[in-house]
C-alpha positions in Angstrom: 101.7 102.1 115.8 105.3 103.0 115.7 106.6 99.4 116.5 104.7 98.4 113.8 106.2 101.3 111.8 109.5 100.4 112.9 109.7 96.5 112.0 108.4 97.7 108.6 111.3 100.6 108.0 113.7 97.6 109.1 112.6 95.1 107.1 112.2 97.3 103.8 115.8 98.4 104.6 117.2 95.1 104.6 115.6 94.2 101.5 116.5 96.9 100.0 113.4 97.7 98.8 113.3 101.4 98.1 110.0 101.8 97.0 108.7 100.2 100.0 110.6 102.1 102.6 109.1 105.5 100.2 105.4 104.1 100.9 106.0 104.6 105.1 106.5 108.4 104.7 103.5 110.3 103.8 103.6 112.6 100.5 104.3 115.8 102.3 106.8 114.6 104.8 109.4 116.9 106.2 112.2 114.9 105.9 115.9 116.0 107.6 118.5 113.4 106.5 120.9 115.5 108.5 120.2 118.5 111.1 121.3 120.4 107.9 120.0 118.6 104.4 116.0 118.7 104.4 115.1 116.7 101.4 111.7 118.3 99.9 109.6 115.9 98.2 109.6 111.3 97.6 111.8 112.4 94.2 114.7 113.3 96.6 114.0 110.7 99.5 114.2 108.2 96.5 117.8 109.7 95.5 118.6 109.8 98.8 117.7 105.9 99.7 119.3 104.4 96.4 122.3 104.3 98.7 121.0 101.2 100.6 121.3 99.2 96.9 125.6 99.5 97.6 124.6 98.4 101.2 125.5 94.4 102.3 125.1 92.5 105.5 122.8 94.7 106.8 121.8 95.2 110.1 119.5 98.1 112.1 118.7 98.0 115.8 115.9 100.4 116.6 114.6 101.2 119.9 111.9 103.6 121.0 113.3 105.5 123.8 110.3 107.8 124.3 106.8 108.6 122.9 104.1 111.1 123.2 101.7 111.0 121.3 102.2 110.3 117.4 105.8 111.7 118.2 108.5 109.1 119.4 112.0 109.5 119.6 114.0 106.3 118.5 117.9 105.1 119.3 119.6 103.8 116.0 122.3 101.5 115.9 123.0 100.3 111.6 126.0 98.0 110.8 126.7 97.4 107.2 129.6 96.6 104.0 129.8 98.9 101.8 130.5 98.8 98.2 134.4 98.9 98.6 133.8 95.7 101.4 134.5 97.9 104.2 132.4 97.7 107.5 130.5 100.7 108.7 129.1 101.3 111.7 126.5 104.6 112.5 124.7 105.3 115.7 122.5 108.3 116.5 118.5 109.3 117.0 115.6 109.7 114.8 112.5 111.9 115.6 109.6 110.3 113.9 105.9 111.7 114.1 103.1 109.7 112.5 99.9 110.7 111.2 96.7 109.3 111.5 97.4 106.1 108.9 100.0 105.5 110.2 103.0 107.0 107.6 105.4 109.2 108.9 105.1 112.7 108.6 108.6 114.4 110.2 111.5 112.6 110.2 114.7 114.0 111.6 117.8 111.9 112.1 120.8 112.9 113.7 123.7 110.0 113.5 127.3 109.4 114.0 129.8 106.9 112.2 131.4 105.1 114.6 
């Protein structure tokens, strides 16, 4: 289930389709964009994801490194421009558990810019 997951969060990233990346987290998700900012409800994961519109060339690596369960820990690699045509480059770890339909219901990412 969390490959599945996975090629879905990339491709909905790439396409920049917001409201399609919003429709993998369930509606009670507890959501850390950082190991600091919990974002509390889909009206601020929305805010949050209109970044990816100012996003070019993008591309996301994901690899599952480990898995119990519903809960899996995945590697992150994301390349990008941003809107000032400067190349980014992030690494780091998600946490991800999924519930029973398969949406995500924790997400916790912990990244670094390169």
């Amino acid at each position: 289930m969390i490959d599945k997951w996975l090629n879905d969060f990339e491709a909905a990233w790439v396409s920049k389709n917001i409201d399609q990346v919003l429709s993998l987290f369930s509606a009670d998700v507890e959501y850390w964009e950082t190991p600091y900012q919990r974002l509390e409800n889909i009206k601020s994961l929305k805010l949050e994801w209109n970044a990816i519109t100012k996003q070019q060339n993008i591309h996301l690596n994901l690899r599952v490194f480990s898995s119990l369960g519903n809960k899996h820990t995945v590697m992150w690699n994301l390349s990008y421009v941003n809107e000032s045509l400067l190349p980014q480059e992030w690494a780091g770890v998600y946490l991800i558990e999924l519930d029973q339909t398969g949406k995500c219901s924790y997400f916790y990412q912990t990244g670094q810019k390169r």
